[in-house]
N, C-alpha and C positions, 0 to 999 in steps of 0.2 A: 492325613492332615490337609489343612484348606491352601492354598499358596496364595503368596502375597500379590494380587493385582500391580500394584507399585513398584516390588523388585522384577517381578516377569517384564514393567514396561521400562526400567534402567535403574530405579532409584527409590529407595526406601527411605523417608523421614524418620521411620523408629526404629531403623538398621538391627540391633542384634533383642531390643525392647519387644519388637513386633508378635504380636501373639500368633500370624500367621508363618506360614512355610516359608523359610528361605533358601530351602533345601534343592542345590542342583541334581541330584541324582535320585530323586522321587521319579514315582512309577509315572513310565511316560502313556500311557492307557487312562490316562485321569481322568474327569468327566470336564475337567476346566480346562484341559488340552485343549488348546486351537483356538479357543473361545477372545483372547486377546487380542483386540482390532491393535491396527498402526494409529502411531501418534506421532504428529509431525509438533516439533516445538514451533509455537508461531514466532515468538522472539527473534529466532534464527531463520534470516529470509534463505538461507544457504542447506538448512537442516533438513534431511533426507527422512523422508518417512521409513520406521523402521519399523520391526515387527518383533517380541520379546515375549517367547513362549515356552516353557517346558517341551513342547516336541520341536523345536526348531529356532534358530537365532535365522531371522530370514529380514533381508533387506530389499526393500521393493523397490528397484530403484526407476521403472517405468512413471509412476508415477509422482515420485521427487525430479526429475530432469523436465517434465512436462512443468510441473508448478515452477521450477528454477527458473526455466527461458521463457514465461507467461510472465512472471514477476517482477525479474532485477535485467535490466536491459544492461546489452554487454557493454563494455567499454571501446569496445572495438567499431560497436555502431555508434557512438554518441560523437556528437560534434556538436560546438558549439556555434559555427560557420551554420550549421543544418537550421539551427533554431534560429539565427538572424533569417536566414533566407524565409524563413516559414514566418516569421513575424512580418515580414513586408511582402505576402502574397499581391500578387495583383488585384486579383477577386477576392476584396471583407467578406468573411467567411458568414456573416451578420446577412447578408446578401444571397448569399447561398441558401439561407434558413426560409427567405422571404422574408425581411424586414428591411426595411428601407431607411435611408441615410436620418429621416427626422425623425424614424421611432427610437435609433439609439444613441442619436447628440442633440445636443439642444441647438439654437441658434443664439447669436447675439442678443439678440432681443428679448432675449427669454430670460434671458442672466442677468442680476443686479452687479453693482461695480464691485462689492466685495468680493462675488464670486469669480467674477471675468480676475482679478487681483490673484486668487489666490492659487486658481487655474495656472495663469500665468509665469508665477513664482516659481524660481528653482529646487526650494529647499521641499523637505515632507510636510502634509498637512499634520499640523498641533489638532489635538481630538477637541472636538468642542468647535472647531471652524471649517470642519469638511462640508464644502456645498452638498445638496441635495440632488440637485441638479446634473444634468449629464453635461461633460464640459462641450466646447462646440470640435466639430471635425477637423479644422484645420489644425487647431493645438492638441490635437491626439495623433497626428499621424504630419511625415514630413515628406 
């Protein structure tokens, strides 16, 4: 009999329905032996690539720990003290690319009064009233 792709990789939708093999104890010399790649759930940033085959339940877990610590950054590195400090670098990173202070703010002159207004305001821009414009550098940085 054929086995079921689906129960070999964890899980069968047509559970006892399925017109394929569910069967654990089929000849492990099958031609479909082995043939099962790993599937990682993407859903699950934490979910180990596994491997679900008639010759072997095999967990790989070389390359689940590489995608883990590429992915979800620990909590043990994160600061939020880390991210002020990097928001007020000394060198605008804009600067760093080669672009210079008037390619990425406008100047006063450049702004009409509603915009210089709305720049200025505390509250969030309402859609329909966001300038175009890039605001000028002193009200972007303190």
């Amino acid at each position: 009999s054929i086995p079921c792709k689906f129960h070999l990789q964890g899980f069968c939708y047509n559970g006892v329905k399925c017109i394929f093999s569910h069967s654990i104890n089929a000849n492990l010399s099958h031609d479909y032996c082995g043939k099962s790649k790993g599937f990682a759930d993407s859903k699950y940033v934490n979910s180990q690539t596994k491997r679900y085959t008639r010759c072997s339940t095999h967990t790989d877990t070389n390359i689940a720990n590489k995608y883990i610590s590429e992915t979800s950054p620990s909590s043990s590195y994160f600061s939020f003290r880390q991210t002020e400090e990097a928001m007020k670098m000394k060198t605008p990173r804009y600067q760093e690319w080669g672009y210079e202070t008037s390619d990425v703010y406008s100047s006063y002159d450049q702004l009409n009064k509603e915009e210089l207004s709305t720049y200025r305001s505390s509250g969030n821009f309402i859609p329909g009233t966001i300038p175009l414009s890039s605001p000028p550098v002193d009200l972007c940085t303190s």
